[in-house]
Backbone as CSV, one residue per row, in Angstrom:
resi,resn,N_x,N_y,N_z,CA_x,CA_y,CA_z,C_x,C_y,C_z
1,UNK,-32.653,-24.473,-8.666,-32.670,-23.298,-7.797,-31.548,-23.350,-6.763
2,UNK,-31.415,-24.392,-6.412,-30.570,-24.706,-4.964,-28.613,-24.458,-5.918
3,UNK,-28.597,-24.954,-6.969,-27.260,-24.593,-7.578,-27.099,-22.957,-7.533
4,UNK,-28.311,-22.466,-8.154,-28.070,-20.686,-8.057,-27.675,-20.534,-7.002
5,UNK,-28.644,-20.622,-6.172,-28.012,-19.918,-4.668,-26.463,-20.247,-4.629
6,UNK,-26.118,-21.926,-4.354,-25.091,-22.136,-4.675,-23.684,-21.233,-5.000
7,UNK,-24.052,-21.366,-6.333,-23.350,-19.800,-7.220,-23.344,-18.657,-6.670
8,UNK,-24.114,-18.278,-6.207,-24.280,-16.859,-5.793,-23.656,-16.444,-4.672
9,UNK,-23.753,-17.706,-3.771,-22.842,-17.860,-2.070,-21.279,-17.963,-2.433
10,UNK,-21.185,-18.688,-3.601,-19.458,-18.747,-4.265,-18.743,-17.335,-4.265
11,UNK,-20.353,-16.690,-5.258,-19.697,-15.428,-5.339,-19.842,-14.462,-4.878
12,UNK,-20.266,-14.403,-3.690,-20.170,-13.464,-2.809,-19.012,-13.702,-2.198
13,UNK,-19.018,-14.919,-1.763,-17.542,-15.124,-0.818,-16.260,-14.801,-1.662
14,UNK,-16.280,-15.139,-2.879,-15.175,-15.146,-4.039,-14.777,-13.285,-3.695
15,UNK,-15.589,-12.888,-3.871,-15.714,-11.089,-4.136,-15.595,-10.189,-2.362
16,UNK,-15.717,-11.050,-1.410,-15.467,-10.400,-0.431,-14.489,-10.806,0.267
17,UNK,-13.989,-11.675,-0.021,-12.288,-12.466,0.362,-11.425,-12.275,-0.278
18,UNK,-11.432,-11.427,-1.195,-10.246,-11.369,-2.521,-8.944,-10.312,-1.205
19,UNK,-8.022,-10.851,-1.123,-6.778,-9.221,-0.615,-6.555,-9.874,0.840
20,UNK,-6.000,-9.727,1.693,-5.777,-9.606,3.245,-6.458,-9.095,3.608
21,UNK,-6.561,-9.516,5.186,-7.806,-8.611,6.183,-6.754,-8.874,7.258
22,UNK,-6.976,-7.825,7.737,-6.369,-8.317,9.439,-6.489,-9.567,10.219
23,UNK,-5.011,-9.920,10.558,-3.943,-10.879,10.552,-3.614,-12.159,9.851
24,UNK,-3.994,-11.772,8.415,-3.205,-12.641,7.928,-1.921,-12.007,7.646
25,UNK,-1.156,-13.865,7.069,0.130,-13.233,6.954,0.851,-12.716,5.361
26,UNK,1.036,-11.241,5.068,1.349,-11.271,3.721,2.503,-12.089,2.979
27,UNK,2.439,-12.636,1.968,3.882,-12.926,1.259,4.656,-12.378,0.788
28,UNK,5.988,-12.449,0.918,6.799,-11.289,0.442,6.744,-11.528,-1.130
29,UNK,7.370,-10.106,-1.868,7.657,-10.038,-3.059,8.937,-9.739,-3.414
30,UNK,9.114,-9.648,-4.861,10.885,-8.893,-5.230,10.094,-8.415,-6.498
31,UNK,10.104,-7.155,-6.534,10.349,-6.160,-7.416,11.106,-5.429,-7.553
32,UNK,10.906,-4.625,-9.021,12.038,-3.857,-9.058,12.044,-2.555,-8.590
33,UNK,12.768,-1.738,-7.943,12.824,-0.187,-7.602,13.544,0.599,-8.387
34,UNK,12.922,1.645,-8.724,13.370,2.840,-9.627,14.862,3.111,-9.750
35,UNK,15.770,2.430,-8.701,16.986,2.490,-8.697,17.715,1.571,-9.558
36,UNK,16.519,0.542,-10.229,16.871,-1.033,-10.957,17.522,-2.178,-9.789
37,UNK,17.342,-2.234,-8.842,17.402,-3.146,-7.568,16.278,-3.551,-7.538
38,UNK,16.650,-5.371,-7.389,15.196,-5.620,-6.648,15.329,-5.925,-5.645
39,UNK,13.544,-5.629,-4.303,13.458,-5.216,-3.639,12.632,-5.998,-2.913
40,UNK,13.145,-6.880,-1.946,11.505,-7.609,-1.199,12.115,-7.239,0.522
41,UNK,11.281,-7.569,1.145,10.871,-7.388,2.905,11.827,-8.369,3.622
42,UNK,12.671,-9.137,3.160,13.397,-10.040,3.353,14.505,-9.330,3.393
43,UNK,15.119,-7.961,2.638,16.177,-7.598,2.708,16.061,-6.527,4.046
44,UNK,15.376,-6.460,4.684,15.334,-5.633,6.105,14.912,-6.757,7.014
45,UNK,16.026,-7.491,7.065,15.974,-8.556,8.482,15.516,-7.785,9.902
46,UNK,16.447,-6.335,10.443,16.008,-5.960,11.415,14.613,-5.604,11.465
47,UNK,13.229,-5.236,10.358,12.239,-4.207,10.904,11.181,-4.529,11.529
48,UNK,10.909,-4.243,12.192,9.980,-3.995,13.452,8.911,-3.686,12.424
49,UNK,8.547,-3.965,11.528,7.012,-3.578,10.493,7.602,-2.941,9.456
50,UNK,6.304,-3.180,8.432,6.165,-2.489,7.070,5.189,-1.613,6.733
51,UNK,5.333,-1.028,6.205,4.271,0.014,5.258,4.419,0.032,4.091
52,UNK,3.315,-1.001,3.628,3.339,-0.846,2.082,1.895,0.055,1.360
53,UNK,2.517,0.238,0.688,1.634,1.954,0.162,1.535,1.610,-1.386
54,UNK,0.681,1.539,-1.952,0.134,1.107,-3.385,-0.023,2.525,-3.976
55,UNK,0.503,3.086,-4.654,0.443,4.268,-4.866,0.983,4.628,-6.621
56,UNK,1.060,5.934,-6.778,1.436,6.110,-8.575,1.919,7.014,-8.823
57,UNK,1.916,7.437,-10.048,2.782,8.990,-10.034,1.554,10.126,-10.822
58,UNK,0.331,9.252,-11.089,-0.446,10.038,-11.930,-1.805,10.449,-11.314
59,UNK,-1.923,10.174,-10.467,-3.550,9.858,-9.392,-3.065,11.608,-8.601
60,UNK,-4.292,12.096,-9.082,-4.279,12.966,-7.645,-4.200,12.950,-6.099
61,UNK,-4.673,12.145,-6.015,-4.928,11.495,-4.483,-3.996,11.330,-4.164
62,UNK,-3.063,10.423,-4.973,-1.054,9.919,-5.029,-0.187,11.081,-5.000
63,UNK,-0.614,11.961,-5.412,0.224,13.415,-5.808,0.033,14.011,-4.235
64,UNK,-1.168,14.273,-4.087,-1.563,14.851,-3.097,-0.529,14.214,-1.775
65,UNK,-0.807,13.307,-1.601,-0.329,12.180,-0.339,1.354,11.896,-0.713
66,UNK,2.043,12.243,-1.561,3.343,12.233,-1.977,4.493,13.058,-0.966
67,UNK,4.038,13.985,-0.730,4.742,14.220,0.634,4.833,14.238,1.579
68,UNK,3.501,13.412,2.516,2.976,12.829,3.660,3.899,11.627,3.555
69,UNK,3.959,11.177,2.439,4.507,9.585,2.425,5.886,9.545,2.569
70,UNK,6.845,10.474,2.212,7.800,11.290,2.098,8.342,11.232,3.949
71,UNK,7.736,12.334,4.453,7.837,12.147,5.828,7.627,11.392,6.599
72,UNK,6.669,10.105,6.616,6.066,8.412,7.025,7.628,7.954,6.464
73,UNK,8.205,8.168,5.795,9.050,7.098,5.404,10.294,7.555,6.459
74,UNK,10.735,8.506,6.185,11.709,9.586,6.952,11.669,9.296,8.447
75,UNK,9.946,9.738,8.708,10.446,9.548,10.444,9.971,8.076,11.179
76,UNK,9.165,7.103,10.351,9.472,5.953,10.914,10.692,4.564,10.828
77,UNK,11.600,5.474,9.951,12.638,4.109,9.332,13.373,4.319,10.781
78,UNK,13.873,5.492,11.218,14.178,4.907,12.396,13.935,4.157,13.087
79,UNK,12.202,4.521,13.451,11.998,3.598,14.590,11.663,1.914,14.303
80,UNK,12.338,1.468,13.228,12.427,0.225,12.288,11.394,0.159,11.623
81,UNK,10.332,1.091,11.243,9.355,0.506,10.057,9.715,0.990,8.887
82,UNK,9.814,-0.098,7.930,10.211,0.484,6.456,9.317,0.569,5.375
83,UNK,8.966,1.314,5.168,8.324,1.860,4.252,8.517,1.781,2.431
84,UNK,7.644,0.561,2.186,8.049,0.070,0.496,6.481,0.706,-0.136
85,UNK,6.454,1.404,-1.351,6.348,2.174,-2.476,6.105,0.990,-3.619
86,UNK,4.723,0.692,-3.900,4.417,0.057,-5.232,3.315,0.548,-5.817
87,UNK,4.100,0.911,-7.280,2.972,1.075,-8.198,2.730,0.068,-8.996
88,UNK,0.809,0.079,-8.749,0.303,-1.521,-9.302,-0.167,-1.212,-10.603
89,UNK,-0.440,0.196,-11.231,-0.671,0.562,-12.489,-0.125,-0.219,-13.815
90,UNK,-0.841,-0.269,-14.708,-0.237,-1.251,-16.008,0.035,0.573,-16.691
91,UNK,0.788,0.467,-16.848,1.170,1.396,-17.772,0.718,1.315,-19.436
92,UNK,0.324,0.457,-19.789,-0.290,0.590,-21.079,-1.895,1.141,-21.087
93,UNK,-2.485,1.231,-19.661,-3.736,1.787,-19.624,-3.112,3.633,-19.366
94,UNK,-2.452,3.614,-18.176,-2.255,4.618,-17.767,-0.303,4.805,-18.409
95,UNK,-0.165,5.852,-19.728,1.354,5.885,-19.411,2.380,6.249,-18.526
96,UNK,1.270,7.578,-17.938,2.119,8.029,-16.213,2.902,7.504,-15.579
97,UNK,1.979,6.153,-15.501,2.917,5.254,-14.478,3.565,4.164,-15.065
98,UNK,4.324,4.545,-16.141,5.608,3.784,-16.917,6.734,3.828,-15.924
99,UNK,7.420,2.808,-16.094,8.811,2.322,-14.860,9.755,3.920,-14.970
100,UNK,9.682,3.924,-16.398,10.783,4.728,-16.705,10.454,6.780,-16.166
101,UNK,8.680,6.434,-16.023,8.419,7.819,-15.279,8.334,7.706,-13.925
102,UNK,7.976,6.649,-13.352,8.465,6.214,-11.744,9.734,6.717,-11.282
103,UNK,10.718,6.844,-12.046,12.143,6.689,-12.352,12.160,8.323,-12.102
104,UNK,12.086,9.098,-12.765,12.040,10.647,-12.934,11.224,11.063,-11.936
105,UNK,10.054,10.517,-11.196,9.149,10.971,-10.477,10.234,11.089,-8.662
106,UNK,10.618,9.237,-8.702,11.279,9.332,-7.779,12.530,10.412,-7.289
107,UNK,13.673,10.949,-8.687,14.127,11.516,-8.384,13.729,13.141,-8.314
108,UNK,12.734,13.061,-9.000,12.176,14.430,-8.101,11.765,14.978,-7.420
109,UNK,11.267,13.976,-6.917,10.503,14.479,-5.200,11.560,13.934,-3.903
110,UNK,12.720,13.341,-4.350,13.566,12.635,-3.513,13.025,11.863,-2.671
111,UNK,12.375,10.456,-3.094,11.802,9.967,-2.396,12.504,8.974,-1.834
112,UNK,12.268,9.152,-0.200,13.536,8.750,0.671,13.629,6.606,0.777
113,UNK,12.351,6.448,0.331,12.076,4.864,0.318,11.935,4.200,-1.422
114,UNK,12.236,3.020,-1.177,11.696,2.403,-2.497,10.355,2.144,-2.901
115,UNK,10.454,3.121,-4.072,9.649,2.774,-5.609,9.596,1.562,-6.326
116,UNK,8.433,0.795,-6.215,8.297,-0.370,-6.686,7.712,-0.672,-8.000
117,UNK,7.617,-1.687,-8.848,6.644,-1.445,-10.031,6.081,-2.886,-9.832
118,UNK,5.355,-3.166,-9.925,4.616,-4.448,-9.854,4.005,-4.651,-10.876
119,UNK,5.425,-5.220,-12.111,5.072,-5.729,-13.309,4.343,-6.603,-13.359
120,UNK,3.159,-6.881,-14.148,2.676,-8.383,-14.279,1.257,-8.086,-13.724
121,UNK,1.048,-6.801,-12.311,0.044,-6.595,-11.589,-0.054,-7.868,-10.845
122,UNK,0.994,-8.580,-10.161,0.954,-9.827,-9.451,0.720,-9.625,-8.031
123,UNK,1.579,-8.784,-7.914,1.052,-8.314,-6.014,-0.355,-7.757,-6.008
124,UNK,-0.333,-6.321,-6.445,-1.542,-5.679,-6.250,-3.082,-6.352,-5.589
125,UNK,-2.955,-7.335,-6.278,-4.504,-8.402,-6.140,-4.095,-9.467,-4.806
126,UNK,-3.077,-9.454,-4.580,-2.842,-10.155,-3.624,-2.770,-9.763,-1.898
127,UNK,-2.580,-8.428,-1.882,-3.496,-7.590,-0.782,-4.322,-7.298,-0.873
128,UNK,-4.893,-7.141,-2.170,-6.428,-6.517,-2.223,-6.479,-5.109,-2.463
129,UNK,-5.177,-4.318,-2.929,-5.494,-3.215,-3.039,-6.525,-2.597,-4.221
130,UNK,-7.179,-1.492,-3.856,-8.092,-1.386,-5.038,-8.083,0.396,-4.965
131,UNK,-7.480,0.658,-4.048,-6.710,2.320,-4.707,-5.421,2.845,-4.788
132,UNK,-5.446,3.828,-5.057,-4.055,4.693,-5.114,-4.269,5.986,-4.394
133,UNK,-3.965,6.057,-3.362,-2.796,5.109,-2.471,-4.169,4.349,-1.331
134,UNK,-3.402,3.183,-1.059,-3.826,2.151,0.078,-2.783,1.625,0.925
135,UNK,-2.958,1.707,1.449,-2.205,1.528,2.928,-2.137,0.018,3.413
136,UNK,-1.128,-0.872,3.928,-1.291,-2.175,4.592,0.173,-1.588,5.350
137,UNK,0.036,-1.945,6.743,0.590,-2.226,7.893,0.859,-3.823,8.094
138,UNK,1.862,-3.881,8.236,2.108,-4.897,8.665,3.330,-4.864,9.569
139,UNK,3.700,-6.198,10.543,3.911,-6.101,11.739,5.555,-6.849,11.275
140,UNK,6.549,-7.139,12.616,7.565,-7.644,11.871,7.829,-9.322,11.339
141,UNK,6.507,-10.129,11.545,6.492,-11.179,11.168,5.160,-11.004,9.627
142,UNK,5.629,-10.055,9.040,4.710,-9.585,8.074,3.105,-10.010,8.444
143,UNK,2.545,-9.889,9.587,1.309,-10.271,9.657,0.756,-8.796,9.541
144,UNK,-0.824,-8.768,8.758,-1.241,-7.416,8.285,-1.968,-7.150,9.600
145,UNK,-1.672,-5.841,9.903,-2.328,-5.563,11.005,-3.045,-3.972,10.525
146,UNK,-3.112,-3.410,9.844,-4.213,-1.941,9.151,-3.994,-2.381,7.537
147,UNK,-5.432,-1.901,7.375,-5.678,-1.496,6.373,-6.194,-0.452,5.881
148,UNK,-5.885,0.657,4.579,-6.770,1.625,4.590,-6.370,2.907,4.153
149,UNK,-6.535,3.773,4.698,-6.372,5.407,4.242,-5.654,5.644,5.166
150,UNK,-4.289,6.549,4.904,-3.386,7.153,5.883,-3.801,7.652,6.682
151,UNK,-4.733,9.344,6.393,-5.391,10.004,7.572,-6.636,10.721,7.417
152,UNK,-7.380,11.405,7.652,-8.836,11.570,7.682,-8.989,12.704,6.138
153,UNK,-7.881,13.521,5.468,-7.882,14.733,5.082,-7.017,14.546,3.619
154,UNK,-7.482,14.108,2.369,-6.941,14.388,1.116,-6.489,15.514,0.791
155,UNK,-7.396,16.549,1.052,-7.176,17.352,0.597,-5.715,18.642,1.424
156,UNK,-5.446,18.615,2.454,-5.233,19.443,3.257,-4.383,18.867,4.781
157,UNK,-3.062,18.337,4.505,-1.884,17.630,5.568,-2.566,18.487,7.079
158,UNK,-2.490,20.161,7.099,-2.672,20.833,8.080,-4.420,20.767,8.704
159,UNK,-5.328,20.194,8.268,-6.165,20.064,8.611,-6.427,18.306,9.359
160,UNK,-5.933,17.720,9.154,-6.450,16.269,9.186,-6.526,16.051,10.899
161,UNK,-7.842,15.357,10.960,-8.045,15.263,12.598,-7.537,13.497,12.658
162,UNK,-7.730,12.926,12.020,-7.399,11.347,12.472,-6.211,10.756,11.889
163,UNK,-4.957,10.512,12.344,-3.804,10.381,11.521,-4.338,8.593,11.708
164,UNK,-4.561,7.582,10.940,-5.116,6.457,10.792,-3.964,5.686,11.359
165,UNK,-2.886,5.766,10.237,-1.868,4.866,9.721,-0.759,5.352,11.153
166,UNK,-0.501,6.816,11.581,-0.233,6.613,12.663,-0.111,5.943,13.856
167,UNK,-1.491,6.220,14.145,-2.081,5.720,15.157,-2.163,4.280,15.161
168,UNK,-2.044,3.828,14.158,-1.982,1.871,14.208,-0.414,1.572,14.469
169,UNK,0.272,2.611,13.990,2.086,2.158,14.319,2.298,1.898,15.670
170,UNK,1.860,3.443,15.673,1.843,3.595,17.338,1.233,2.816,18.769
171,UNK,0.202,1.663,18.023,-0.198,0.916,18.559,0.633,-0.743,18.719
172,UNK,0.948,-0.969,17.060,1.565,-1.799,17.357,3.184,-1.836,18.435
173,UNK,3.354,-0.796,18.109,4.758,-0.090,18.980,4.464,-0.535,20.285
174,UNK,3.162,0.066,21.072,3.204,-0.675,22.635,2.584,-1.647,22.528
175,UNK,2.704,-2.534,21.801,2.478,-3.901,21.887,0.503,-4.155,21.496
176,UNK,-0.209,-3.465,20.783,-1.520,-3.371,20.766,-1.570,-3.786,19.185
177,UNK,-3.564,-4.216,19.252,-3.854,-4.202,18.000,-4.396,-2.872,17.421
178,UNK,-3.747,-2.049,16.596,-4.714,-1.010,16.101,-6.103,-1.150,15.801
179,UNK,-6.849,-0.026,16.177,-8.498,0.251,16.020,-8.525,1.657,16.297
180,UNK,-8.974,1.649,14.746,-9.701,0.873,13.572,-8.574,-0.203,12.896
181,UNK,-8.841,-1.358,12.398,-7.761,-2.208,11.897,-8.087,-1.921,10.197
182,UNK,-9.301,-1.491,10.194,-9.457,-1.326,8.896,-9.841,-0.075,8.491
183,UNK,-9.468,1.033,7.340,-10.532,2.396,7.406,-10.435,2.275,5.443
184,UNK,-11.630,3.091,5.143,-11.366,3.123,3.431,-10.303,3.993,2.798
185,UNK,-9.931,3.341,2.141,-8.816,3.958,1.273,-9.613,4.863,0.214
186,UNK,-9.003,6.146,-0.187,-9.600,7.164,-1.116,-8.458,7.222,-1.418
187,UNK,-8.788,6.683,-2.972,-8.443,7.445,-4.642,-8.767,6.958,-5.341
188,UNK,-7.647,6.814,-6.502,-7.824,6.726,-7.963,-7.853,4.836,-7.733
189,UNK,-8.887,4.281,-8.876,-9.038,3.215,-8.975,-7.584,2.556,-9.669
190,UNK,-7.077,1.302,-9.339,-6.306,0.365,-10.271,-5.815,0.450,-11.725
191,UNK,-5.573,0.962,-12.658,-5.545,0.491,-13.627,-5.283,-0.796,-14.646
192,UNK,-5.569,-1.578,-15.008,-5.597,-2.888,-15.317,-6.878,-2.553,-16.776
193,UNK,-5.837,-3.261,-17.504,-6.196,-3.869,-19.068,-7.729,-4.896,-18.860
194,UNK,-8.575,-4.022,-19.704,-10.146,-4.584,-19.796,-10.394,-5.975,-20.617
């Protein structure tokens, strides 16, 4: 009896620790971007934070949030946060999100940041993302400081009362911890081979 429990305490902890939580520190990656460059957090020595955005080209939720992300990228690269774009999709579940339609997607919506592909699905599990799109903030010593859903409103940019992902920039900016550090991410689940 005492082994079950055992087991069971493994796996609870196993299943609720999987990804980053606020402040740990993420590891960088190098993938490739739709431009065929690869791309890790190391090549923006100056930024003052990241926004990495797990996102796709086939998810409604991703579609939807595609030109929110668009403008997040636009008006915070100034103020040094750079904004990196990975899709964690296996493309043999989902073809949508094949490199080579990442590729066409990017240049059609002119998307002002890099498009990532996270062959292998090696990152993805390593923040813990488990939608499209999910959100991680992180600070300029890559420590994660939000997690979560951009802003209160999928459906509707002109309606949304809580800009999330904002409001945590803007925090870390005067020197604060954002709160909420964490909010749920809404969309499309992962795709990954059964």
């Amino acid at each position: 009896m005492n082994i079950l429990i055992f087991i069971l305490a493994h796996l609870v902890l196993t299943v609720t620790h999987q990804g980053y939580q606020p402040g740990d520190v993420a590891t960088d990656f190098s993938l490739k971007s739709t431009d065929g460059k690869m791309v890790s957090m190391k090549d923006f020595p100056d930024a003052k934070g990241f926004i990495i955005v797990f996102t796709c080209n086939h998810c409604p939720f991703a579609i939807k949030y595609e030109d929110r992300i668009n403008d997040l990228a636009k008006r915070y690269k100034p103020q040094g946060y750079e904004l990196i774009a990975i899709n964690p999709n296996d493309p043999e579940v989902q073809p949508a999100d094949s490199f080579e339609a990442m590729q066409v997607r990017a240049k059609e919506k002119s998307f002002a940041f890099p498009y990532l592909f996270d062959e292998g699905q090696q990152i993805f599990p390593q923040y813990g993302a488990t939608k499209t799109p999910h959100i991680f903030l992180l600070d300029k010593e890559r420590v994660v400081r939000y997690i979560g859903a951009i802003d209160d409103n999928v459906e509707d940019a002109t309606m949304v009362q809580e800009k999330y992902l904002e409001n945590a920039i803007a925090a870390l900016s005067q020197g604060s911890l954002p709160e909420p550090s964490v909010t749920k991410a809404i969309g499309c689940s992962i795709k990954v081979k059964k």
